[in-house]
PyMOL commands that place a pseudoatom at each C-alpha (Angstrom):
pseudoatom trace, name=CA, resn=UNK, resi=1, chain=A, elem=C, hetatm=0, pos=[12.255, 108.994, -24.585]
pseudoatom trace, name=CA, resn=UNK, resi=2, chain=A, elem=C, hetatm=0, pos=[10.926, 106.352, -22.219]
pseudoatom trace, name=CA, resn=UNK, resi=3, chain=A, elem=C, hetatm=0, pos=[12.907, 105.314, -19.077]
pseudoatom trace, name=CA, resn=UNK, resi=4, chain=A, elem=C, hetatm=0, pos=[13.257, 101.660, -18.119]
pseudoatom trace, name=CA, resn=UNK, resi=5, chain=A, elem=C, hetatm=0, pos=[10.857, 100.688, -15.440]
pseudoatom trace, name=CA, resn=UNK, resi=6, chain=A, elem=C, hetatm=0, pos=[12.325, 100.776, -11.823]
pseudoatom trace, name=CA, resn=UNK, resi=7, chain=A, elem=C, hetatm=0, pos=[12.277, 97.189, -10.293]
pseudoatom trace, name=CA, resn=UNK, resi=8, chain=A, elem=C, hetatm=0, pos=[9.806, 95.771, -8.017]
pseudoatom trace, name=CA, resn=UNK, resi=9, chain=A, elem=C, hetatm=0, pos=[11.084, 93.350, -5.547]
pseudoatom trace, name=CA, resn=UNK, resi=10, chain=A, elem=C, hetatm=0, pos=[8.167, 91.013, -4.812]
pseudoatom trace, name=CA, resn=UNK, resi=11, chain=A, elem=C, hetatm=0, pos=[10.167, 88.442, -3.138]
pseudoatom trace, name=CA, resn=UNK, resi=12, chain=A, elem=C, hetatm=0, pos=[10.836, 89.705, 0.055]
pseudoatom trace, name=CA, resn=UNK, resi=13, chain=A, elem=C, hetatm=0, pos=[12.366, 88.068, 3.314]
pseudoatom trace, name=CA, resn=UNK, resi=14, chain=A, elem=C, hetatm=0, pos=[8.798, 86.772, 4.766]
pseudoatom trace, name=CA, resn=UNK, resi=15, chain=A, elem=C, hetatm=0, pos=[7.647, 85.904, 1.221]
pseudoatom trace, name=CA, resn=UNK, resi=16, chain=A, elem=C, hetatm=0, pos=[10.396, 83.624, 0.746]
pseudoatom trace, name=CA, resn=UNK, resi=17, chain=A, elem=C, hetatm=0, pos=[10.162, 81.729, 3.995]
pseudoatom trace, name=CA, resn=UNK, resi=18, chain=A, elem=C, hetatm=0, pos=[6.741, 81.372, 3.876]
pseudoatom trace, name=CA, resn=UNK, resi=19, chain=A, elem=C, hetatm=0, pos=[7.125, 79.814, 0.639]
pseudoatom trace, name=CA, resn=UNK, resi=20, chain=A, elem=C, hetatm=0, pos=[10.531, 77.527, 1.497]
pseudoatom trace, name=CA, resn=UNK, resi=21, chain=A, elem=C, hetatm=0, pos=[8.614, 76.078, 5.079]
pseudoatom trace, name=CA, resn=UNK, resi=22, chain=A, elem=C, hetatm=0, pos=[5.971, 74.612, 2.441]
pseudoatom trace, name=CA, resn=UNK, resi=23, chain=A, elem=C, hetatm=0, pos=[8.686, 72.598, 0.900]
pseudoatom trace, name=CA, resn=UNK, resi=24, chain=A, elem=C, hetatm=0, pos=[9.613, 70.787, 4.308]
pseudoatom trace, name=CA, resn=UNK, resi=25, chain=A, elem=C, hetatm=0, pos=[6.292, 70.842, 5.504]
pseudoatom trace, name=CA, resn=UNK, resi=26, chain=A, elem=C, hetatm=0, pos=[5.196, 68.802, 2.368]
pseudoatom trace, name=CA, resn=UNK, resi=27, chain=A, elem=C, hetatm=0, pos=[7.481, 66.511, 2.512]
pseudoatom trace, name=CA, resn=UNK, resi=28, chain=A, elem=C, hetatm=0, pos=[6.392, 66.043, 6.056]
pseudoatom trace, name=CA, resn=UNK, resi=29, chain=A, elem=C, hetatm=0, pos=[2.828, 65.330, 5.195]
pseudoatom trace, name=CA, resn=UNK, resi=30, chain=A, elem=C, hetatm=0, pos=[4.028, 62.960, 2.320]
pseudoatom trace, name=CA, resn=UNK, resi=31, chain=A, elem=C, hetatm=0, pos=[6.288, 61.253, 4.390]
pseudoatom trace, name=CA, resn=UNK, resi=32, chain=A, elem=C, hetatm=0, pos=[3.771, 60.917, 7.291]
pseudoatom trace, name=CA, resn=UNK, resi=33, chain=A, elem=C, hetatm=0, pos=[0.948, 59.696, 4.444]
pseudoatom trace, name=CA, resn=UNK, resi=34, chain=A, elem=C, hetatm=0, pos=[3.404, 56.830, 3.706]
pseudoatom trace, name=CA, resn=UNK, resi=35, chain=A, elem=C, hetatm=0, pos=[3.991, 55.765, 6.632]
pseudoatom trace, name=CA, resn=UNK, resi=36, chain=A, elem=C, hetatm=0, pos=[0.051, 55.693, 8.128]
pseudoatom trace, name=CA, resn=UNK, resi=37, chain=A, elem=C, hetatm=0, pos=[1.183, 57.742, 10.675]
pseudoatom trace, name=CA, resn=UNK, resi=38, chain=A, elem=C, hetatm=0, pos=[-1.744, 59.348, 11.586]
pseudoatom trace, name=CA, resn=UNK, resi=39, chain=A, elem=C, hetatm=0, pos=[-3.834, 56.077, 11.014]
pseudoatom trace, name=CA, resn=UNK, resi=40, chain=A, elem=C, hetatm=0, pos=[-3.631, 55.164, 15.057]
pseudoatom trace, name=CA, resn=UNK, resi=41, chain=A, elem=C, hetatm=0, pos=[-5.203, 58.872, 15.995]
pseudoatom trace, name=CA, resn=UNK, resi=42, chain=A, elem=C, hetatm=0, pos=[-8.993, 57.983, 17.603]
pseudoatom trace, name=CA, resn=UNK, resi=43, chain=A, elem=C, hetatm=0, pos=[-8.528, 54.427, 17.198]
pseudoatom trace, name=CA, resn=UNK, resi=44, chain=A, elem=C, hetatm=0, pos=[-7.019, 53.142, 20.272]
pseudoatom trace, name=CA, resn=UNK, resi=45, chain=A, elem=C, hetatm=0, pos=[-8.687, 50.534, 21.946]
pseudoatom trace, name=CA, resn=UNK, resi=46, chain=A, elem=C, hetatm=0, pos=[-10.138, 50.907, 25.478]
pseudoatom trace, name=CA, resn=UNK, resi=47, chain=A, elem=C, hetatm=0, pos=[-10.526, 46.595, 25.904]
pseudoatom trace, name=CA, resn=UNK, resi=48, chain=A, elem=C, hetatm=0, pos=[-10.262, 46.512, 30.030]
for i in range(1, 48): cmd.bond("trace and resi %d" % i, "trace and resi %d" % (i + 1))
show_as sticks, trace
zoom trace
């Protein structure tokens, strides 16, 4: 007679918001990709 294995629970409370602020912050980066937002960072001019 073999008992049923006991469950693990791998998805814990930090696992899972670790892994749902990667969904936000990758729409961030695709969002900020699109829209060259980062495309003015070390190129502002210094003309006097």
């Amino acid at each position: 007679m073999s008992s049923a294995p006991a469950r693990l629970r791998i998805w814990d409370l930090p696992t899972r918001l670790f892994h749902w602020t990667l969904v936000p912050l990758l729409g961030l980066a695709w969002w900020t990709a699109e829209e060259r937002m980062l495309d003015c960072i070390g190129s502002q001019d210094t003309a006097s």
